[in-house]
N, C-alpha and C positions, 0 to 999 in steps of 0.2 A: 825599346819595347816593340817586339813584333806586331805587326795585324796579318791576321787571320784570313780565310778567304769568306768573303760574303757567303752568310746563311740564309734562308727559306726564313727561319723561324731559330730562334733562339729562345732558351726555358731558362730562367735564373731560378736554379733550388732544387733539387731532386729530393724533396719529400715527398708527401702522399699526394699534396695536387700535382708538383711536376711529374711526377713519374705517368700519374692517373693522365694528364694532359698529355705527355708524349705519346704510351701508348694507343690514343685514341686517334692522333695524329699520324701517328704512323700506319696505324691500321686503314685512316682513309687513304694512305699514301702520300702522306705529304714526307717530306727530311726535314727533321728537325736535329738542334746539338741544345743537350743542357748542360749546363755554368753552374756547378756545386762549389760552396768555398768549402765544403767540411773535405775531412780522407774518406768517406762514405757516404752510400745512401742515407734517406732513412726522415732528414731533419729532427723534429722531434719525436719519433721513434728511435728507440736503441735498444735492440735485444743482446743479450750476452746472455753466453750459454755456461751454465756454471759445472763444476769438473765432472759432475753426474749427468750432463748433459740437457739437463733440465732447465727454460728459459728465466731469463728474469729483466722485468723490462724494466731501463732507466726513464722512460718516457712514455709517452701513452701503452696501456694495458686494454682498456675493454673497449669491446663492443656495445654501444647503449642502445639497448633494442633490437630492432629489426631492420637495420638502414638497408632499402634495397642494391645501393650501388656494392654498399660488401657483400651480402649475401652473392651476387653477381657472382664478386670476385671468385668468393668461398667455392663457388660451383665450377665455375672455370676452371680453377686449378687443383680439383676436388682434397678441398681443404675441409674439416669441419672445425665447427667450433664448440665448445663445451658451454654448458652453465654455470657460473658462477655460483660457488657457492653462499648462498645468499641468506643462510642465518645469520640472524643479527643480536646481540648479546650485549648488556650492559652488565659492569661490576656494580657490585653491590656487597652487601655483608652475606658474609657463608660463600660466596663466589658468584659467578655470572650468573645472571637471570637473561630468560628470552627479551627480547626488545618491541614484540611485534603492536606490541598495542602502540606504543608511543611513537612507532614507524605509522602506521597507518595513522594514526591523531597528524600527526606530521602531511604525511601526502594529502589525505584531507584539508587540511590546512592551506598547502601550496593549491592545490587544484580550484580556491579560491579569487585565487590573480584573474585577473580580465584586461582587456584590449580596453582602454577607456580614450575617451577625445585629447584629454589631457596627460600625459604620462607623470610619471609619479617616481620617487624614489622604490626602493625593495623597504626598506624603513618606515618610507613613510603609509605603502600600502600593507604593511604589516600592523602599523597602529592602527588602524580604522580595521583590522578585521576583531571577531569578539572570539576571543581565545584564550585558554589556558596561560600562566606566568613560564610555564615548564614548556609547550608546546611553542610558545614568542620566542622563548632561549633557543629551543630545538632550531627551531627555523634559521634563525640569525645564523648560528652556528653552520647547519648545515649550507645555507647559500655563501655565506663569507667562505666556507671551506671546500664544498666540493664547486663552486665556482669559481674559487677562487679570486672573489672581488671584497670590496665593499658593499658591504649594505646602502653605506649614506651616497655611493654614486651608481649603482647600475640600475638599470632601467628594470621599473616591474611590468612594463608592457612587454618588452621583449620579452621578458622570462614568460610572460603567460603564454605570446608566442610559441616560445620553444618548448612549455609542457604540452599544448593543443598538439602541434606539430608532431612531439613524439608522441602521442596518444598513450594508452594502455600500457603497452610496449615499454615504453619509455624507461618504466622503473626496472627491466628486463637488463639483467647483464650476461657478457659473454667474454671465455679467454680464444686462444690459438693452444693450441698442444703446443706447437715450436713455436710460438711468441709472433706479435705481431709484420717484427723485421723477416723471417718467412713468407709470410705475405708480399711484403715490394721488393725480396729478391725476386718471388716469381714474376712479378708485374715488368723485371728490368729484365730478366735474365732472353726475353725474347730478342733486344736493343743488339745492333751490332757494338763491340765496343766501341766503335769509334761515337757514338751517340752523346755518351756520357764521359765529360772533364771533373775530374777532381781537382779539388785544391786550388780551384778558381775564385777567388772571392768577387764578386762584382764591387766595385767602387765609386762608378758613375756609368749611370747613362745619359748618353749626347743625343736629341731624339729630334727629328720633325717628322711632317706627314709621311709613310711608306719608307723611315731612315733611320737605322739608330745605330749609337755604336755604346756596346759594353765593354768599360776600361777595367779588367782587373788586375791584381799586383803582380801580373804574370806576362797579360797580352793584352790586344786589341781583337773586339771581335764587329762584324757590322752583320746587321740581320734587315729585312725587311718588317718582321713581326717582333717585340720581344713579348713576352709572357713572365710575369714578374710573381712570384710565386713566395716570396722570402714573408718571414714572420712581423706582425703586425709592430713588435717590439724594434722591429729595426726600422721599418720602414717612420716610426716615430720617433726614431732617434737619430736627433740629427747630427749629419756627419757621417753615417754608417753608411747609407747607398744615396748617393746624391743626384739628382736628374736636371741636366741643363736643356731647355731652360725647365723651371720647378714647376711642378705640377699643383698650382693654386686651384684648379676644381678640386683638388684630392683633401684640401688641408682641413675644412669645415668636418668632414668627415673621420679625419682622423682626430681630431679632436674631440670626438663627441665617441671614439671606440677607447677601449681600454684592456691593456695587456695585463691578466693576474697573475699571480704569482702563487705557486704552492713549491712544496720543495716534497722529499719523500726518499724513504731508507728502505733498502731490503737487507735483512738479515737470516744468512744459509746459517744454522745450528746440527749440532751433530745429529741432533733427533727433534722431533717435533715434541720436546716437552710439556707445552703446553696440554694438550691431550688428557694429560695423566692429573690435570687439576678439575674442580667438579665447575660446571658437569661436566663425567666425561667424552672423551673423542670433539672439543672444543674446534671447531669450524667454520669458518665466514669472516663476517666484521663485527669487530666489536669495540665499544668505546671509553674510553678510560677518564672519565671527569677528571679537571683538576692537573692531568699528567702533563708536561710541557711536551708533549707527542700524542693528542689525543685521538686519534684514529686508527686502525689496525685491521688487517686482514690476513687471512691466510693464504699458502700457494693454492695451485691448479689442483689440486687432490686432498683430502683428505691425510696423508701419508707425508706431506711435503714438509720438510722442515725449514718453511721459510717461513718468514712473518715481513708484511710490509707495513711502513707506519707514513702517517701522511699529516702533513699539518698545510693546509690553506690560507690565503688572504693575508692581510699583512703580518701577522706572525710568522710566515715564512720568510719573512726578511731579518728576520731575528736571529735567522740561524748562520752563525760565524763563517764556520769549514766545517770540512766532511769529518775531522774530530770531533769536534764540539755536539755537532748532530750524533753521532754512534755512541758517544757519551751520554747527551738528553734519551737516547732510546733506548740505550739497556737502562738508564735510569727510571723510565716512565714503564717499561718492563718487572724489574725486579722484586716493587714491593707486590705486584700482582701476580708473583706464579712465585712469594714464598723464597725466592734466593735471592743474593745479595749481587751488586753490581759484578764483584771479582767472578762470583761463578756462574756468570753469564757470560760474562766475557772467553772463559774457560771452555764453553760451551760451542765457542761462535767461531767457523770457518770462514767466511767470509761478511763483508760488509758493500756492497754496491749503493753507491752515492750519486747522482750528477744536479752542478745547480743549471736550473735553467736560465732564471734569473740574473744570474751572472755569466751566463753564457754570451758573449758580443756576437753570435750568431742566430740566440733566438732573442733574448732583455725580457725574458719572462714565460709562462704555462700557457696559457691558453688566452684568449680575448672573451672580453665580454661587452654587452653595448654601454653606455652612460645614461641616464635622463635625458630623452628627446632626442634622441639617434635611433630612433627607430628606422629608417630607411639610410644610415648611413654603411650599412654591410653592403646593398644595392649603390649605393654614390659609389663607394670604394672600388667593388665591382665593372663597375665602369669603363670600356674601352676608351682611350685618346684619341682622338684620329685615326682612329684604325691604323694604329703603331704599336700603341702603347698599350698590352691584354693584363687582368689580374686576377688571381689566384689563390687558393688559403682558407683554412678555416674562416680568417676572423672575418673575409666575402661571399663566406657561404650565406645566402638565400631560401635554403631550404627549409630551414628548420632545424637543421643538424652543426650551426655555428659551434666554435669549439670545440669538437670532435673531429676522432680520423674519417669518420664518414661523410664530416661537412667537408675538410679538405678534400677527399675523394668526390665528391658531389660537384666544388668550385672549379677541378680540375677537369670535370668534362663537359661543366659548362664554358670553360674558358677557350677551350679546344674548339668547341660547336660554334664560337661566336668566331675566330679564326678562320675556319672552314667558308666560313660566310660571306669574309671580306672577297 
């Protein structure tokens, strides 16, 4: 196995915080090289462009809010972003009814949570509030699903956290016209190539004060800095990136974080049929009780003949293969637009899948905190000896954990702490 010539700084991960942290390093003029194990940018981003040209993202899709660091980005490389279209519709008998009243009974609800001395389950400060039976289901549902956790283990401090944090905003969504992987090509496209190695997986790093060396199935590489950027789900799983000697500050903390799990299908159809059921020019998200795929949204326009469906928290693990999934979704489909599985399937050009969750380069969606890990994003956070830097949504500190923007946020904080040394 070759070694490499000693680096400045070495980046494990070229997702949104590696990229975010290169660029900023390099803008102060430092040289840095990042260590991807995938064949692409991106981490959990992955946009593919379907034969119309038209994106569709296997991994993160929106914008939540108004994160100042994207917005940054959006202006820099004058990108805009759209509004999601953000009707929301439940079925019911005769066809979909609006959602807004039981949307709002719902954020009301959440906007409830508080910072208390003692943190609490999401369950358990859901029983002490005094609420509707339909408005407790709402809630459960929606935290288990678009957080993709547990009720009975994430922390309701954190989450009040991160509603204050996102303020107003927060409930605000946003796409990319060309999808979010647009975005961190432009962020890379500045890098000379020689910046960025693919197909590098890291598999240990050998580290003491101002020394490290990252062993991948490839090379040897030594850095004075590294910047470790890789998904909360590996770095919890052991075996996958191993550091001699082990990082026992890190381990309390990762204990107390948690990788969720969601999984999610888009489905390109010849025409955006749905449309043509009441009411019509049917738009946004809508929810389907009951259906073994209950979450659904439509493309970037109105016109789009896409539909994605999204199932969170542990019934995402339920799902076998990406057959089994395209089968539950034209099924949880079918009795609600009136045609049968076959001519839906008849329907459908394309199907885009990817599990996260079984992916051994992310072990899952997004992080969330546990009960009483409130300051385990900041522990994690945490520089070594000024060696060893990190990275990542699930170290985001702002407010915006679990999002592309908290990863964009971790990554220039991590950079800033680097520059310092």
């Amino acid at each position: 196995m070759s070694l490499n010539n000693e680096q400045e700084i070495i980046i494990v991960g070229a997702g949104a915080a590696g990229l975010m942290a290169a660029d900023t390093l390099l803008r102060a003029g430092k040289k840095c090289l990042i260590l991807e194990a995938r064949a692409r940018i991106g981490g959990r981003i992955q946009t593919v462009m379907h034969e119309n040209s038209s994106p569709v993202e296997l991994g993160a899709e929106f914008i939540h809010g108004r994160p100042r660091v994207t917005l940054e980005l959006l202006k820099r490389f004058r990108m805009k972003a759209v509004p999601v279209l953000s009707s929301r519709w439940r079925l019911s008998q005769g066809g979909f009814k609006r959602d807004l009243d039981s949307w709002k009974e719902l954020s009301q609800a959440l906007s409830q949570l508080r910072v208390q001395r003692k943190d609490r389950s999401f369950a358990q400060a859901l029983a002490e509030m005094k609420i509707s039976a339909k408005i407790r289901e709402a809630a459960e549902h929606f935290v288990s699903s678009y957080h993709a956790s547990e009720i009975h283990k994430i922390s309701a401090n954190d989450l009040a956290f991160q509603q204050e944090a996102a303020g107003e905003s927060g409930m605000m969504g946003y796409r990319l016209p060309k999808g979010y992987g647009a975005l961190l090509e432009n962020l890379a496209a500045a890098f000379s190539p020689q910046t960025i190695q693919l197909k590098q997986r890291a598999l240990q790093i050998r580290w003491s004060r101002a020394q490290a060396e990252i062993v991948t199935q490839k090379a040897r590489f030594k850095a004075k800095r590294v910047l470790i950027t890789v998904p909360l789900g590996v770095l919890k799983s052991p075996g996958s990136l191993v550091f001699y000697p082990p990082l026992r500050a890190k381990e309390t903390a990762l204990k107390k974080l948690e990788m969720g799990f969601a999984a999610r299908i888009s489905f390109v159809f010849n025409q955006p049929f749905w449309r043509n059921v009441s009411p019509r020019n049917l738009s946004g998200f809508f929810q389907l009780e009951g259906a073994d795929i209950p979450i659904w949204w439509t493309g970037l326009s109105k016109d789009s003949p896409t539909l994605t469906g999204w199932l969170g928290g542990l019934e995402a693990l339920s799902i076998g293969s990406r057959n089994e999934f395209i089968h539950r979704g034209l099924e949880s489909l079918s009795g609600v637009f009136g045609l049968d599985t076959k001519s839906l399937k008849s329907k459908l050009l394309k199907a885009y899948f990817h599990d996260w969750s079984l992916d051994p380069l992310s072990r899952g969606a997004y992080s969330y905190c546990g009960v009483g890990g409130m300051s385990s994003r900041k522990e994690l956070a945490r520089p070594v000896e000024k060696t060893l830097f990190f990275a990542g949504e699930a170290t985001d500190i702002s407010g915006e954990a679990s999002t592309v923007a908290g990863a964009f946020y971790s990554g220039l904080r991590a950079a800033e702490e680097i520059l310092k040394v």
